[in-house]
DODO-320846 format. One record per residue: residue in three letters; x, y, z of N, C-alpha, C, O, CB in turn. Coordinates in steps of 0.2 Angstrom, whole numbers, plus 5000, padded with zeros to 4 digits. Each point is the difference from the previous one (the first is absolute). Glycine has a CB too. Layout:
! residues N
alaXYZXYZXYZXYZXYZ...
***
This chain:
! residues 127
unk500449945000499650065000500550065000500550005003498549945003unk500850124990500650044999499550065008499549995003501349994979unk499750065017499950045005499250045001499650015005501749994993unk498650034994499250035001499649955003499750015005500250064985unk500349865006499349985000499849975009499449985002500949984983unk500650045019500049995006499650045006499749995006501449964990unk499150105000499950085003499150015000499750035004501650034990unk498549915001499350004997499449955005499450015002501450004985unk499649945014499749955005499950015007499549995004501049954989unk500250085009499950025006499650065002499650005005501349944995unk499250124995499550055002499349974999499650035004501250074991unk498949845002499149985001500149965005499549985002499850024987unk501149995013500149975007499850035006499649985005501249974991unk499550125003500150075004499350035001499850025005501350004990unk498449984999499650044997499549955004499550035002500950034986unk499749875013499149965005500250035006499550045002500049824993unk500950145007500250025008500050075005499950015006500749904988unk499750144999500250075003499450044998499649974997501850015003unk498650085000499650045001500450064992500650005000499149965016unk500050064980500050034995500850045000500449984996498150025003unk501650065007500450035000500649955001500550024997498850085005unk500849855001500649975002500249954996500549965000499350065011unk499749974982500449944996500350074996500649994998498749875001unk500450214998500150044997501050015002500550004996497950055003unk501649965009500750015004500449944997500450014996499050045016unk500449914991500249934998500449994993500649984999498549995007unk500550054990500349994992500550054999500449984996498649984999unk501250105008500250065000500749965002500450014995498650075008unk501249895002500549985004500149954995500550004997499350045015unk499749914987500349934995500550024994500549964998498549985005unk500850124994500550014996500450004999500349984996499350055003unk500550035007500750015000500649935004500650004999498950145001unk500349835002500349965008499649944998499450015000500950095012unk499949854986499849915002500349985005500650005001499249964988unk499550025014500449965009500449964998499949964994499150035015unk501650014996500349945001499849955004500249944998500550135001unk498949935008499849935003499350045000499750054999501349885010unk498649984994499250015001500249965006500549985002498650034986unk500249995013499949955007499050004999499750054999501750015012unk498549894990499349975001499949955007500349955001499750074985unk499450015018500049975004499349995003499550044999501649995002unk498949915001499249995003500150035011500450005004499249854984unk499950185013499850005008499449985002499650014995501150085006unk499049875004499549995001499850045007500350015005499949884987unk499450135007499650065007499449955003499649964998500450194994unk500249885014499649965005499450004995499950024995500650025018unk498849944993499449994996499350075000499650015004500649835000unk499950204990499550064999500750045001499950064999498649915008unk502150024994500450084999500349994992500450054999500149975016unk499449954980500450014995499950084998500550034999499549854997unk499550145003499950054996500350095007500250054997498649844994unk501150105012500550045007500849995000500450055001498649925006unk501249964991500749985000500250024992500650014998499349885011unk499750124986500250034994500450074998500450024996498649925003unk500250105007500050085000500850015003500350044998498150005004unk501849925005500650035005500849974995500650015002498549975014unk500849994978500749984997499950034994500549994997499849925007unk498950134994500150044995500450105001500150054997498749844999unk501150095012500250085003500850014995500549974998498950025018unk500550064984501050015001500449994991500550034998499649885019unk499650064983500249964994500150054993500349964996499149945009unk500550144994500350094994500550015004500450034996498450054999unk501549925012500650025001500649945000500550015004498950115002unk500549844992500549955000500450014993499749994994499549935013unk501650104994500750024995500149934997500249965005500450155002unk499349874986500049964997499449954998500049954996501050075008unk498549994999499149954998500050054995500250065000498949895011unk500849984983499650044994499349955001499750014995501550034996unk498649935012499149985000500349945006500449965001498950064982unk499950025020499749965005499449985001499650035003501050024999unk499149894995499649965001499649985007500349985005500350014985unk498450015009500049935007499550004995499750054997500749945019unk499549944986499449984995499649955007500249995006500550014978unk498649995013499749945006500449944997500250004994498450065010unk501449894999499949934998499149974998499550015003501849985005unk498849984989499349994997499949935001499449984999500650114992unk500649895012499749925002500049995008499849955002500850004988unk499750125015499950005007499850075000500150044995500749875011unk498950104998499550045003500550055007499950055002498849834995unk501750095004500550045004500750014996500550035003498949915009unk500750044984500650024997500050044996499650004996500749925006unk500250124998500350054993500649985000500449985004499050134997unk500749904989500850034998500150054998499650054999500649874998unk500650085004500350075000500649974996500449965000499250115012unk500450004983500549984991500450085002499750054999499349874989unk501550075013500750065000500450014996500349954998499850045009unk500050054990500550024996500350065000499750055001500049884993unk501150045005500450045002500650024997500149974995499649985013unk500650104992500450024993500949965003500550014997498650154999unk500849815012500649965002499849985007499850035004501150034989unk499249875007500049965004500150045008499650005005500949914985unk500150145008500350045006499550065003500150015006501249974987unk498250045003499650045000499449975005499750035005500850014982unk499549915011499449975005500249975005499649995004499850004990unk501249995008500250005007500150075004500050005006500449914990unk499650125001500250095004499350024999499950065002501449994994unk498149915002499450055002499949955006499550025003499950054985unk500949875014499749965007500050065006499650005004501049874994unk499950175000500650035006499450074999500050045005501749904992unk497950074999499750075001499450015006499749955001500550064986unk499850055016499550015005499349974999499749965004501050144996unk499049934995499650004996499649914999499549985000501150164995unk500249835003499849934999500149975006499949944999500350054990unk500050035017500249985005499349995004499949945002501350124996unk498550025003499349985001499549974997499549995003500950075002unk499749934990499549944996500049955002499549965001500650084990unk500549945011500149925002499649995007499749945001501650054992unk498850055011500149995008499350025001499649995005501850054998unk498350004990499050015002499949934998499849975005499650174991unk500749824998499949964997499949925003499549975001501050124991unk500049905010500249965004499649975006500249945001500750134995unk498549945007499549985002499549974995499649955001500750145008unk499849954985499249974997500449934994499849984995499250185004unk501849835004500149944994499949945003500150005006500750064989unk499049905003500049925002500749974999500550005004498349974991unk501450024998500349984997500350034991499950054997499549865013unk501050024990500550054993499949944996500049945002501250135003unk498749944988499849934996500750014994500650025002497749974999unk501449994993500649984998500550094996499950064999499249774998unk501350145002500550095000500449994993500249945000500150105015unk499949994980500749984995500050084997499650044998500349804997unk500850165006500550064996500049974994500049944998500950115012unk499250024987500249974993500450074996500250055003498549854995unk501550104995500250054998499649994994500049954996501150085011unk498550054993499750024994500549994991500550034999498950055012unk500449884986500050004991500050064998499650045002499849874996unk501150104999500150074996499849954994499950024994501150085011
***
């Protein structure tokens, strides 16, 4: 797949999920900068908080130095889980947003309404 057509895919990927202005953002950035890592992961939220555990890991997330797209989607086969699809313009980039305030307290609000962690894989985006 060459690059538009990579670029192309992921943005209607972007487009079921995100909200009009942030795939418009999104494509903005993809142009110039193709992520280097992703990361996809499942979490499962206690029972009736998914949609609460969504809003407190969707906080924060426009000031994170290197996210080029943040994803949560529901899971459509549990009722308490969501994924969450990252991309990053370097691996290194999303380790230094663990370390931010802002994600700091996401985790530590969060953190009550998780059960558990399902399945997770890094990967690095196709150019």
């Amino acid at each position: 797949m060459d690059r538009r057509a990579h670029l192309t895919a992921m943005l209607a990927m972007a487009a079921m999920v995100l909200p009009g202005r942030k795939v418009v953002a999104l494509e903005a950035v993809m142009e110039e900068v193709i992520p280097e890592y992703g990361l996809i992961g499942q979490m499962i939220a206690r029972p009736g908080e998914r949609t609460a555990l969504a809003a407190i890991l969707a906080e924060g997330t426009d000031e994170m130095p290197g996210n080029m797209g943040y994803l949560i989607g529901e899971d459509s086969a549990n009722a308490d889980a969501i994924w969450i699809v990252e991309l990053w313009d370097t691996q290194a980039s999303h380790a230094a947003s663990l370390q931010l305030p802002a994600v700091q307290a996401a985790i530590k609000k969060a953190r009550p309404l998780i059960a558990g962690l399902g399945t997770r894989a890094e990967f690095r985006p196709m150019r």
